[in-house]
VOLO-653417 format. One line per 4 residues: their letters; for each residue x, y, z of C-alpha. Coordinates in steps of 0.02 Angstrom, whole numbers, plus 50000, padded with zeros to 5 digits. Layout:
residues N
A = X/Y/Z  ... $
END
This chain:
residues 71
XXXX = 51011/41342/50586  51196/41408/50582  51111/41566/50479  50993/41600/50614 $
XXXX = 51126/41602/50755  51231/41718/50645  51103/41825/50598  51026/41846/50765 $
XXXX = 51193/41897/50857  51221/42019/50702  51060/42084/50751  51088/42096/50930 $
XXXX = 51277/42167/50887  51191/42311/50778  51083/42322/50926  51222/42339/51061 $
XXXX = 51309/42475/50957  51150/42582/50926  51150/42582/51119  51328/42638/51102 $
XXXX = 51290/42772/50994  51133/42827/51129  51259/42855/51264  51364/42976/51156 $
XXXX = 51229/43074/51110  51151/43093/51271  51309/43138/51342  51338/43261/51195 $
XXXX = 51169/43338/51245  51202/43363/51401  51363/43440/51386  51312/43551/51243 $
XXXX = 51263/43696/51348  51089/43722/51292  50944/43773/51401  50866/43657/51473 $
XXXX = 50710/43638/51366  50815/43591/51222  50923/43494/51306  50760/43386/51362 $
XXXX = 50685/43405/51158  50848/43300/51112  50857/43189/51265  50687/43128/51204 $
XXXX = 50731/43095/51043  50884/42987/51098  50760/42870/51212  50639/42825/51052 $
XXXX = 50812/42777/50987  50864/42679/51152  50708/42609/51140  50728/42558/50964 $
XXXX = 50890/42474/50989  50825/42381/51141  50694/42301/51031  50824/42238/50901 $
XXXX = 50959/42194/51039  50801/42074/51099  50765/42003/50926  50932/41976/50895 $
XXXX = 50938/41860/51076  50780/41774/51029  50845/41715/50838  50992/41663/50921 $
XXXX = 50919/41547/51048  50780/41507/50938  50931/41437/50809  51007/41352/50964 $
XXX = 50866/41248/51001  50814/41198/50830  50995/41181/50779 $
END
């Protein structure tokens, strides 16, 4: 059960820092100058990402208090 807390908060940790890593580039968009189209094109691809990294942050919570209650 120990592996399932550990794994889970390494999930939600790799989660947390992909969220990180979507601020930055969202705020390197926007400061990049581009029109605004392209600014938007890149934008969009950073919230799949978000998105993404939401999902795993959640997994990551579940294992852990899935672990928690078994363990």
């Amino acid at each position: 059960m120990e592996m399932l807390i550990w794994g889970g908060a390494a999930l939600t940790m790799a989660g947390v820092l992909t969220l990180l890593w979507c601020i930055i580039l969202a705020m390197r968009a926007r400061k990049s100058g581009l029109p605004d189209a392209e600014i938007k094109a890149q934008l969009q691809s950073v919230v799949v990402l978000n998105l993404g990294a939401l999902a795993v942050s959640g997994l990551g919570l579940i294992v852990v208090v899935v672990g928690v209650i078994l363990g």
